[in-house]
C-alpha positions as CSV (number, residue, x, y, z in Angstrom):
1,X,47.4,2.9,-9.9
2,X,47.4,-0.4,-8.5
3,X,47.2,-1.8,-5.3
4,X,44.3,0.0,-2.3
5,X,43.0,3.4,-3.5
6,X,41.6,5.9,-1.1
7,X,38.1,6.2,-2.7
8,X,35.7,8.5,-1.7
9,X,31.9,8.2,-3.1
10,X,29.6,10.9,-3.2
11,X,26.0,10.0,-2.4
12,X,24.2,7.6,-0.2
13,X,21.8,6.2,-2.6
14,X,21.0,2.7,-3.5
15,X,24.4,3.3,-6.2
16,X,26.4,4.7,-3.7
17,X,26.3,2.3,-1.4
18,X,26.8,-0.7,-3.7
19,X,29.4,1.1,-4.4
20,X,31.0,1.7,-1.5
21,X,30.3,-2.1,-0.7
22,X,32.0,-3.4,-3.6
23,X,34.7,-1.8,-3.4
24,X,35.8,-1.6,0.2
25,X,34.8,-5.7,-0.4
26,X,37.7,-5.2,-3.3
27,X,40.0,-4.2,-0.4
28,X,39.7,-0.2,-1.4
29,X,39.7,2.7,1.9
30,X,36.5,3.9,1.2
31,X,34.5,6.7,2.4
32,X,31.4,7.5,1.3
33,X,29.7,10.8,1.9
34,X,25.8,11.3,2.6
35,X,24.2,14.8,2.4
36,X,21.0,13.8,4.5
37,X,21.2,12.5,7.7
38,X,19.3,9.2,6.2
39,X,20.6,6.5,4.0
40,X,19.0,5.6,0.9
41,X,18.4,8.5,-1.7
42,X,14.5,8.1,-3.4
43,X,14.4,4.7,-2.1
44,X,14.0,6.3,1.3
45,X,11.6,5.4,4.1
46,X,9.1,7.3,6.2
47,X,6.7,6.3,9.3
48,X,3.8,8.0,11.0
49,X,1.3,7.2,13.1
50,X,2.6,3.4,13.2
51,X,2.4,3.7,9.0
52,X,5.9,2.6,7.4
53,X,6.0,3.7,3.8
54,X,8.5,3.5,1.1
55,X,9.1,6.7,-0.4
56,X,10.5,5.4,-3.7
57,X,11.3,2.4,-5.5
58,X,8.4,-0.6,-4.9
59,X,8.8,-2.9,-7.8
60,X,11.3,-5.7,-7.0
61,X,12.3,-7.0,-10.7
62,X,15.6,-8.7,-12.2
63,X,16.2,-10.7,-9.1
64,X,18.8,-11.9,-11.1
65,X,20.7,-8.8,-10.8
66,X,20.2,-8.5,-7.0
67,X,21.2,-11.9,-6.5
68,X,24.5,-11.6,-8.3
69,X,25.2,-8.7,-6.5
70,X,24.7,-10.0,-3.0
71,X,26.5,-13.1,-4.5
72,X,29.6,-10.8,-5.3
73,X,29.8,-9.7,-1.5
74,X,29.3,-13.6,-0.4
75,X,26.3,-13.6,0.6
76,X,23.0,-14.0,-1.5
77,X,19.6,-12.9,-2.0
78,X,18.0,-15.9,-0.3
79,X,20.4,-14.9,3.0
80,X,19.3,-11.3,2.7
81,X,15.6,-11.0,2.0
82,X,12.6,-13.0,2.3
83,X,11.1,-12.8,-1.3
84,X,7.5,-13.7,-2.0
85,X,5.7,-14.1,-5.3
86,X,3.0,-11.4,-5.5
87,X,-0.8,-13.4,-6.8
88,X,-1.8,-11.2,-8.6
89,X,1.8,-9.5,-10.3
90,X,-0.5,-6.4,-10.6
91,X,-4.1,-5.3,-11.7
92,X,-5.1,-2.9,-13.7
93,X,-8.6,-0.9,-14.0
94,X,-9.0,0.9,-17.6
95,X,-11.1,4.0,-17.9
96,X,-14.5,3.1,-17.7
97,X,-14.6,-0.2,-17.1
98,X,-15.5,-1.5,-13.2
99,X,-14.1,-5.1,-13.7
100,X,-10.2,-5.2,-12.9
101,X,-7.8,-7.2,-15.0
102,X,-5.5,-9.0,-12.7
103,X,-2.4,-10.3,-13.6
104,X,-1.9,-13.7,-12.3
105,X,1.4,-15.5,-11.2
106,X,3.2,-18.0,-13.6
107,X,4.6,-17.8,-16.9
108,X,1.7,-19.8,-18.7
109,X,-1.3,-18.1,-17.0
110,X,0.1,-14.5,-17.1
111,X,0.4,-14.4,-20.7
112,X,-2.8,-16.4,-21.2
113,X,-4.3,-13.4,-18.8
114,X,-3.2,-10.7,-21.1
115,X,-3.8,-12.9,-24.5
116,X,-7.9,-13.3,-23.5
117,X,-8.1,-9.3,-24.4
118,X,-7.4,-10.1,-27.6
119,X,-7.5,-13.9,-29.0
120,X,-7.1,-12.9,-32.4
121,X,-3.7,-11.8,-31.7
122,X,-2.6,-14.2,-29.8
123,X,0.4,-15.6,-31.9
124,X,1.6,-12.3,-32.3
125,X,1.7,-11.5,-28.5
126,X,3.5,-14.8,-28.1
127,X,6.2,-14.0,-30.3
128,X,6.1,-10.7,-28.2
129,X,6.6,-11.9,-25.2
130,X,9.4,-14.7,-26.6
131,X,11.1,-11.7,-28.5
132,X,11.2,-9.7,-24.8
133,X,12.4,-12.9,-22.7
134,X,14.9,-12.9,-25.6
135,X,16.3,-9.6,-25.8
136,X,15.9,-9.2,-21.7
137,X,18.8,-12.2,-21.7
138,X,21.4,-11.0,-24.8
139,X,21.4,-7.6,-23.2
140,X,21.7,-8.8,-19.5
141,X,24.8,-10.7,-20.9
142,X,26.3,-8.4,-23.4
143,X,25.0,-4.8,-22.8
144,X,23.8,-3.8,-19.4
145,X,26.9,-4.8,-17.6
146,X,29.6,-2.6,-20.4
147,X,31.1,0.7,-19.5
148,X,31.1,0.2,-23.8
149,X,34.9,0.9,-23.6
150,X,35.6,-1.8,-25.8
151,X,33.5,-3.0,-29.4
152,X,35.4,-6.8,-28.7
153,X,32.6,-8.0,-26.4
154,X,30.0,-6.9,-29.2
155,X,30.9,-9.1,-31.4
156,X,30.1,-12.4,-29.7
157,X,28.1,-14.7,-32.2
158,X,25.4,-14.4,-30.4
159,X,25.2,-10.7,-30.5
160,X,26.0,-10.6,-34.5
161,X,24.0,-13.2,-35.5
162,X,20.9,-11.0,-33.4
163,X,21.8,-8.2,-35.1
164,X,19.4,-7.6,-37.8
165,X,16.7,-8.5,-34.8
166,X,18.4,-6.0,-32.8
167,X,18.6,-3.6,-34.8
168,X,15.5,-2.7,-35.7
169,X,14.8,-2.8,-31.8
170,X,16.5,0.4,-31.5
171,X,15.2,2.8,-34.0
172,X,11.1,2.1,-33.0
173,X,9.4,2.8,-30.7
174,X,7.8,0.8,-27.9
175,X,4.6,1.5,-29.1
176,X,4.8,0.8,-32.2
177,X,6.2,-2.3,-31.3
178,X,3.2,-3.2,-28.8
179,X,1.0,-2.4,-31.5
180,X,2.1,-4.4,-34.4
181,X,1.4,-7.5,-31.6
182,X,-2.0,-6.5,-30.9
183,X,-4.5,-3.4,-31.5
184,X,-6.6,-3.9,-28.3
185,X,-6.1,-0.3,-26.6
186,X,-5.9,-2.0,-23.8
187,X,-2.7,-4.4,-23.9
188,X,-1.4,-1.2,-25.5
189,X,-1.4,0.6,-22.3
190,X,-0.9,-2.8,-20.1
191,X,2.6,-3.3,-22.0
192,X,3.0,0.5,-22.2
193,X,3.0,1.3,-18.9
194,X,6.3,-0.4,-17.9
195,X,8.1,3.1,-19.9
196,X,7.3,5.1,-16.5
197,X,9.3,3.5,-14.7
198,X,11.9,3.4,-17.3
199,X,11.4,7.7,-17.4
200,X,10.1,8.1,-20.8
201,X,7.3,7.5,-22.7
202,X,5.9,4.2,-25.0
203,X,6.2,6.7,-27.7
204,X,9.5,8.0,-27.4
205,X,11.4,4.8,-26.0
206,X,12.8,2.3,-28.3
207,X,11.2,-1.3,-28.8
208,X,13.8,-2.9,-27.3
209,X,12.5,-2.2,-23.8
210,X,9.5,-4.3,-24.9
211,X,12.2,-6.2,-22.4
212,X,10.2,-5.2,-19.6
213,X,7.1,-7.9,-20.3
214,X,9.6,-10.8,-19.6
215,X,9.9,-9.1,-16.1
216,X,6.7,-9.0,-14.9
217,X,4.9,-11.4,-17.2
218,X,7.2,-14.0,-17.8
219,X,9.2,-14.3,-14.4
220,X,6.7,-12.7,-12.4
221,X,6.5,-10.0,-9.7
222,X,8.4,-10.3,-6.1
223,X,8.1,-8.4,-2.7
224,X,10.8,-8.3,-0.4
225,X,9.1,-8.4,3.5
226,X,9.8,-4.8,4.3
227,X,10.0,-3.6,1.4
228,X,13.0,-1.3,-0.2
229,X,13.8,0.2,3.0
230,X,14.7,-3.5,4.2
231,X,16.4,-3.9,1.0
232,X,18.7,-0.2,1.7
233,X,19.5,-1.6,5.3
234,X,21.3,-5.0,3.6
235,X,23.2,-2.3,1.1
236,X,24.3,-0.1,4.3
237,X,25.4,-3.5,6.7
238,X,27.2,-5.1,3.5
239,X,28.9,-1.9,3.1
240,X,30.1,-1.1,6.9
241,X,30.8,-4.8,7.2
242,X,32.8,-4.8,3.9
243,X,34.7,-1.8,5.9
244,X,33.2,1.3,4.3
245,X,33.3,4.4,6.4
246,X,29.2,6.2,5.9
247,X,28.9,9.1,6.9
248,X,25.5,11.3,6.7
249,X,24.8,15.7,7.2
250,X,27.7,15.4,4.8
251,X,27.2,17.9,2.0
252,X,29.7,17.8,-0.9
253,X,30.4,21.1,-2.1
254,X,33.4,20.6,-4.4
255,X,35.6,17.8,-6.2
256,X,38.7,18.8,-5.3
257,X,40.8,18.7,-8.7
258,X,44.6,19.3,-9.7
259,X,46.6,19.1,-12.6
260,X,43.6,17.3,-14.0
261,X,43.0,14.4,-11.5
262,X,40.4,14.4,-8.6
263,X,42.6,14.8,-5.4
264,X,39.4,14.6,-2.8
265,X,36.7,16.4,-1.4
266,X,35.2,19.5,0.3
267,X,32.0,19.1,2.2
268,X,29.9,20.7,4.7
269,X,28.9,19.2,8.0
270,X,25.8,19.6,9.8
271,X,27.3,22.6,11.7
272,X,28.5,24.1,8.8
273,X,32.1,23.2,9.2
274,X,33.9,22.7,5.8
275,X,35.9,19.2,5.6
276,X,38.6,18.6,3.5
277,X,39.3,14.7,2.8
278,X,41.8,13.7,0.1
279,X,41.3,11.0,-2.3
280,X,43.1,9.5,-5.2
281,X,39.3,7.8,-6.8
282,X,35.9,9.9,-6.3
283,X,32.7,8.4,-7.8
284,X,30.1,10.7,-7.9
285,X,26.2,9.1,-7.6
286,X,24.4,12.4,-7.1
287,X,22.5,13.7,-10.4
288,X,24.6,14.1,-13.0
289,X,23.8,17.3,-13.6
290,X,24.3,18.3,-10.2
291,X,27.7,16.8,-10.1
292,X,29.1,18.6,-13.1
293,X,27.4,22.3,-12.4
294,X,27.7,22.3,-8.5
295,X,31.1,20.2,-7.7
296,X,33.2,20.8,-10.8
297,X,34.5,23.9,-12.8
298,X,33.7,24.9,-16.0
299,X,36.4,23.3,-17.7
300,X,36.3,20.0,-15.6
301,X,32.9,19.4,-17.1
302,X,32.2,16.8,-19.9
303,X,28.8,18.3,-20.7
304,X,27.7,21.7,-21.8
305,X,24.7,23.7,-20.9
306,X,23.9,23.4,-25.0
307,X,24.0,19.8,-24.4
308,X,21.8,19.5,-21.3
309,X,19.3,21.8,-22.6
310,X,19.1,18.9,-25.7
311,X,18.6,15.9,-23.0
312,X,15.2,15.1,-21.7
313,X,15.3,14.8,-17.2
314,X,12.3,12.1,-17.6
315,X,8.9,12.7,-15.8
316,X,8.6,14.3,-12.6
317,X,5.8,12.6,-10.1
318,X,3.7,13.9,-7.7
319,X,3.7,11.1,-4.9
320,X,1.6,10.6,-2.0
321,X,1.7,8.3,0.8
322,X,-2.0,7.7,2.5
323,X,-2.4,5.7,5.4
324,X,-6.3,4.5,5.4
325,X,-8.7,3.8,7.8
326,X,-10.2,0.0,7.2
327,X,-9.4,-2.4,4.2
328,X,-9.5,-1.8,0.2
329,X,-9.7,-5.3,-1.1
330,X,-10.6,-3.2,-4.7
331,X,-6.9,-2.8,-4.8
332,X,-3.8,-5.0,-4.9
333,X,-0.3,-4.7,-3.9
334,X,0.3,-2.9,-7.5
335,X,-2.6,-1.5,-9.4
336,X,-2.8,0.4,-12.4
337,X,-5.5,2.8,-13.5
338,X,-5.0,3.7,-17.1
339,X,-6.7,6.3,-19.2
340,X,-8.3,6.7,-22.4
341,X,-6.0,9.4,-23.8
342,X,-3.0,7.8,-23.7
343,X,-1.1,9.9,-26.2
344,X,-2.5,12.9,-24.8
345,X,-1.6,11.7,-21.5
346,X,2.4,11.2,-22.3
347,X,2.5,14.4,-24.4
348,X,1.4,16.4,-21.1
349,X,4.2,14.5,-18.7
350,X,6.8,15.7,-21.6
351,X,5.6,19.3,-21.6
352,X,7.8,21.0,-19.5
353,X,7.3,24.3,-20.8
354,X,3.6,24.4,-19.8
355,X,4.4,22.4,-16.3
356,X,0.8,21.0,-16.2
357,X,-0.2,17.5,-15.3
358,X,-2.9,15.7,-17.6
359,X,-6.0,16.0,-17.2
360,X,-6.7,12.3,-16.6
361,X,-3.6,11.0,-15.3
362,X,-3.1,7.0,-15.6
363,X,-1.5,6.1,-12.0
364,X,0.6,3.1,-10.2
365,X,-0.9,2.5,-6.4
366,X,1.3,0.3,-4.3
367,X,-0.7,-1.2,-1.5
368,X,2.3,-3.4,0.4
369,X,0.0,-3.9,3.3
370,X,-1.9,-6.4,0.8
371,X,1.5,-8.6,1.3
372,X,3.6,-7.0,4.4
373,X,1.5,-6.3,8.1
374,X,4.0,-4.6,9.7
375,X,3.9,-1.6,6.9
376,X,0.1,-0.6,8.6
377,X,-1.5,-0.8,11.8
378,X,-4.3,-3.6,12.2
379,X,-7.2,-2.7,10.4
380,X,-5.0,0.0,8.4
381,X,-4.1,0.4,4.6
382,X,-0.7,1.4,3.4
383,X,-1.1,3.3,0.0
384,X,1.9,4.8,-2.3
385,X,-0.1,6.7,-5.7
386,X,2.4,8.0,-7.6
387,X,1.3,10.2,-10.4
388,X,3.0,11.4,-12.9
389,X,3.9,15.0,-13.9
390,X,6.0,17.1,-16.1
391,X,9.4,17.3,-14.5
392,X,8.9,20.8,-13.1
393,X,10.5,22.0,-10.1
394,X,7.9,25.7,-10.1
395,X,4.4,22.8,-9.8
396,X,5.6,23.2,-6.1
397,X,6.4,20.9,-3.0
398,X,3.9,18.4,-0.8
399,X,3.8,18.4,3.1
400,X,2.4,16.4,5.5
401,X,-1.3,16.4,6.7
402,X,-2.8,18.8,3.2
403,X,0.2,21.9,4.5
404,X,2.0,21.3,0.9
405,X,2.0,23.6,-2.1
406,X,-1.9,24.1,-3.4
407,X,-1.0,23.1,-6.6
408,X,0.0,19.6,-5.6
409,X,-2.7,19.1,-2.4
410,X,-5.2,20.0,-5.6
411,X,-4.6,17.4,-7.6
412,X,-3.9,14.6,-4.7
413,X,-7.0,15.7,-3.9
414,X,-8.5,15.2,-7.5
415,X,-6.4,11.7,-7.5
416,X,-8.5,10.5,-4.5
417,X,-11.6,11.2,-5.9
418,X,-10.5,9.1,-9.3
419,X,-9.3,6.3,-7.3
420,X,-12.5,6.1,-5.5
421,X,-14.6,6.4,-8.5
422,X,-12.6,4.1,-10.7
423,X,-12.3,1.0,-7.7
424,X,-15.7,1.7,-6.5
425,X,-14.2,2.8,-2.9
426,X,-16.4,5.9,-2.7
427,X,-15.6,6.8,1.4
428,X,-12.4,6.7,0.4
429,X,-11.3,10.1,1.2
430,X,-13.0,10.2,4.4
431,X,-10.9,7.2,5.5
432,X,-7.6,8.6,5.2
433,X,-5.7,9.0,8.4
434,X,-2.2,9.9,7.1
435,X,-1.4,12.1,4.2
436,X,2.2,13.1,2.8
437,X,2.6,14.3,-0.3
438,X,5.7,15.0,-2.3
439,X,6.4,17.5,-5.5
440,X,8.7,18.1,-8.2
441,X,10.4,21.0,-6.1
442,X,10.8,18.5,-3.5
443,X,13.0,16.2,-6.1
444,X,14.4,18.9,-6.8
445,X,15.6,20.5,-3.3
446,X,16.4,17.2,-1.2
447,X,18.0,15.0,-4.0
448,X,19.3,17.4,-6.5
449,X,17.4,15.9,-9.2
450,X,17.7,17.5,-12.5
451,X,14.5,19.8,-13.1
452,X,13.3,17.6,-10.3
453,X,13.0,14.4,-12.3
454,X,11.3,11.9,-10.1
455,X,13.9,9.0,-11.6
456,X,16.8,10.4,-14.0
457,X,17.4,10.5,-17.9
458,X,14.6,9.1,-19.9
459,X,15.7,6.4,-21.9
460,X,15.2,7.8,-25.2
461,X,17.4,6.4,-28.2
462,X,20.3,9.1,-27.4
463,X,19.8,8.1,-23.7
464,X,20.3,4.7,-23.8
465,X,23.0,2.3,-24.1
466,X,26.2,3.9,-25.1
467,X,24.6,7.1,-25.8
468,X,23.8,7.4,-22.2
469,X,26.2,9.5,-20.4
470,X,29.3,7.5,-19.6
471,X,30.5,6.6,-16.1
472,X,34.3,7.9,-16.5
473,X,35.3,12.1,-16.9
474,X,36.9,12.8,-20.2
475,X,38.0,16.0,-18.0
476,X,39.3,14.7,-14.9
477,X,41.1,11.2,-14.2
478,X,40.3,9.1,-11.3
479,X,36.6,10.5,-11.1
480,X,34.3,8.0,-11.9
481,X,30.1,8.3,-11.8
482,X,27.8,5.5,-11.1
483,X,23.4,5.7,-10.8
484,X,20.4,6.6,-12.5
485,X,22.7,9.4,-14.6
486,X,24.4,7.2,-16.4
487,X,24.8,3.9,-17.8
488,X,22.8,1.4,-17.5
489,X,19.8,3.3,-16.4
490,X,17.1,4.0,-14.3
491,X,16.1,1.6,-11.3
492,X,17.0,0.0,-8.7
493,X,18.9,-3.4,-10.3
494,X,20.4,-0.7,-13.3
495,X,21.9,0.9,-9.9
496,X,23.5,-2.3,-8.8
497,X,24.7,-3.0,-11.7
498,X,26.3,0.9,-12.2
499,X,28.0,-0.2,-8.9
500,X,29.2,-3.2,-10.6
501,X,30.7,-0.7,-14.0
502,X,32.4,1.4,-11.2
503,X,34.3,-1.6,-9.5
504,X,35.2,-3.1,-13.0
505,X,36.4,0.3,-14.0
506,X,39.2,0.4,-11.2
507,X,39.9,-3.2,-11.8
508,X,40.3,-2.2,-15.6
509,X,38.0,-5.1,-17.0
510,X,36.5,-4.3,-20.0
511,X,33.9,-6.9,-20.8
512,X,30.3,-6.8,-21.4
513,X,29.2,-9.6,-19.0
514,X,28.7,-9.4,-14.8
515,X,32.2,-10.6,-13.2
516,X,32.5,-13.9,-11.7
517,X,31.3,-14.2,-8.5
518,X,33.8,-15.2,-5.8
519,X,34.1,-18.5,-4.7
520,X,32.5,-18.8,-1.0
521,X,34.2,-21.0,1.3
522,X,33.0,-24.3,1.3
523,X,32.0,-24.1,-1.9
């Protein structure tokens, strides 16, 4: 069809509205649809007590990708945000050790930071870190931005003259990568640690993330003042200004489909009154899994149960948000603890079946009131501990002030007491002012997650790339699906740039790289 289409977009995540933006920018009706009655999905946002907290997404990486995306609604990163470079990108304490390893800013003194762990190795961790700054740029230009409709764009010189690097890239693991460049168990779990937030496990991911290094210790670590939900709020203005309709207490119960296209939408309001709304182009960004057993009929679905039950969710997380009673200078804006057992460790996240966290969990703490004052009151701390957990729905919800499930108020509990002993902060439970915590169920009942994953599909080998689940139905035309489900991935920038697949999709552009930017006037 060409000309406008009458899109509607299901979800009001960091996806969705990109979405939604780009394509009422594209001159498209669009409509998107919000269950909640906030904006946002897991990069949501949550005060108390003059404590503002981030509920989701705290690492601001790629700013390439953002950039080019605020660039492709004429405006730009520098106009949106006020980015600062975080001094140090992150510490880290390892089990057992009191002295912190901080991760300082600049290309030259970051790697020379991680190198001192191990000077022996230090070619080899060079070539590591040249090997991820190379591999981070051929697949920004000829992977991450492909629907993979086409093989043309593969075979660029550049891509087949890589190839036997490449390769080899995808069939190992991370791990094994990381530890042919060094044997210290420590830069083993410092380069490791990155396959969290990528919803796997240095195990089971391939080398090619090694990627990740070049993000945080090549180009360093940003913050954007106000963190993600001042990130959400440019997504939502671009979008209504761009002329997207938002609307939230929306609930979409069923993609309305006939004679094998999607014709629209039903969905629930607020006061339970069904809506119809008719549509000739829906893109679904809720789970994946949600979409295809909740909205569509058996035989409108591209996947079967058989092949679900094959696919790993990715960890779940038990998160909690503490606001805390005078300063923690022991901590950073990001700080790692990381265990001894590291393989036991990751083999307990990816036990489902047994639905147990370890025993000594290796954690991420965000403390942005180490960079941002308005997050905390004066004399406050802001902190965000995310643990992970197997993704389990049944380990039970969190609440606010210790009135969650006793499973997860146990072990925030037991994570207290190892933050305190490992940063040498020993009042530290005594300090704490706020408490919210948040389970698997949780995941699971406000955002649909899939066996309440705390960030999508692991990228495994048969989840990543063009194994990953696609972003068109084979079943239904004119429904398309953008987010953490499918291609590219899980985060924030592989979000923007799912947006990006959906728009070049409906433009029917089937190239590998980001699409020009538009020309802004003046320019």
């Amino acid at each position: 069809m060409s000309g406008p289409r009458t899109v509607v977009v299901i979800g009001g995540g960091v996806s969705g509205l990109a979405t939604a933006a780009l394509l009422a920018a594209d001159g498209h009706r669009v409509t998107l649809l919000e269950a909640r009655s906030e904006l946002g999905g897991r990069a949501g946002s949550w005060e108390s007590q003059g404590f503002r907290f981030d509920t989701g997404p705290s690492w601001y990486l790629m700013p390439e990708v953002f950039d080019h995306f605020y660039r492709m609604l004429g405006t730009s990163s520098d106009e949106q945000l006020h980015l600062r470079t975080l001094d140090p990108g992150y510490r880290a304490y390892f089990e057992g050790d009191p002295s912190a390893f901080d991760l300082p800013a600049g290309r030259s003194a970051a790697r020379a930071a991680i190198e001192s762990l191990d000077p022996a190795s230090a070619a080899q961790l060079e070539r590591y870190f040249d090997s991820a700054e190379d591999t981070y740029r051929i697949a920004l230009q000829h992977f991450l931005y492909s629907s993979f409709e086409s093989a043309r764009p593969f075979f660029a010189r550049e891509v087949v003259t890589g190839l036997p690097r490449l390769a080899p890239l995808m069939v190992r693991s991370l791990d094994a990568r990381i530890r042919a460049a060094s044997s210290d168990s420590r830069i083993r779990r410092l380069l490791g640690y990155p396959a969290v937030f990528l919803g796997g496990s240095p195990m089971r991911v391939p080398s090619m993330y090694h990627l990740m290094s070049h993000l945080d210790v090549n180009d360093g670590v940003l913050y954007p003042e106000g963190g993600f939900a001042r990130v959400i709020e440019t997504l939502v203005t671009l979008a209504a200004d761009a002329g997207a309709d938002l609307i939230t207490d929306a609930r979409v119960e069923r993609i309305v489909v006939a004679d094998g296209a999607a014709r629209g939408v039903r969905y629930r309001t607020a006061d339970g009154d069904e809506v119809s709304m008719d549509a000739d182009l829906v893109v679904a960004t809720a789970d994946l899994r949600h979409v295809e057993q909740e909205l569509l009929a058996d035989g409108e679905r591209d996947h079967t149960d058989a092949w679900w039950r094959k696919r790993d969710p990715g960890p779940g997380a038990v998160l909690a948000m503490l606001g805390v009673r005078g300063a923690l200078p022991q901590l950073a804006h990001h700080t790692l603890l990381l265990a001894d057992d590291w393989d036991g460790a990751f083999t307990a996240i990816g036990d489902r079946t047994r639905g147990r966290p370890p025993e000594t969990p290796s954690l991420y703490i965000g403390k942005p009131s180490a960079s941002d004052s308005a997050v905390a009151p004066a004399g406050h701390e802001n902190l965000f501990v995310l643990i992970p957990v197997p993704a389990d729905p049944s380990m039970g919800h969190g609440g606010v002030d210790g009135t969650g499930d006793p499973a997860i108020e146990s072990l925030v509990d037991r994570v207290i007491t190892q933050i305190a002993a490992w940063t040498d902060a020993p009042d530290l439970a005594e300090r704490i002012v706020v408490r919210r915590t948040v389970g698997p169920g949780d995941f699971a009942d406000d955002l649909n997650a899939w066996s309440g994953s705390a960030l999508g599909p692991a990228h495994t080998l048969r989840q990543s790339a063009f194994l990953r689940a696609g972003n068109a139905s084979r079943k239904v035309s004119g429904l398309l699906f953008a987010g953490s489900s499918t291609i590219p991935g899980i985060g924030v920038p592989m979000c923007l740039i799912s947006a990006e697949l959906v728009l070049k999709r409906v433009r029917g552009d089937r190239s590998a790289a980001p699409l020009a930017e538009p020309r802004r006037a003046g320019s």
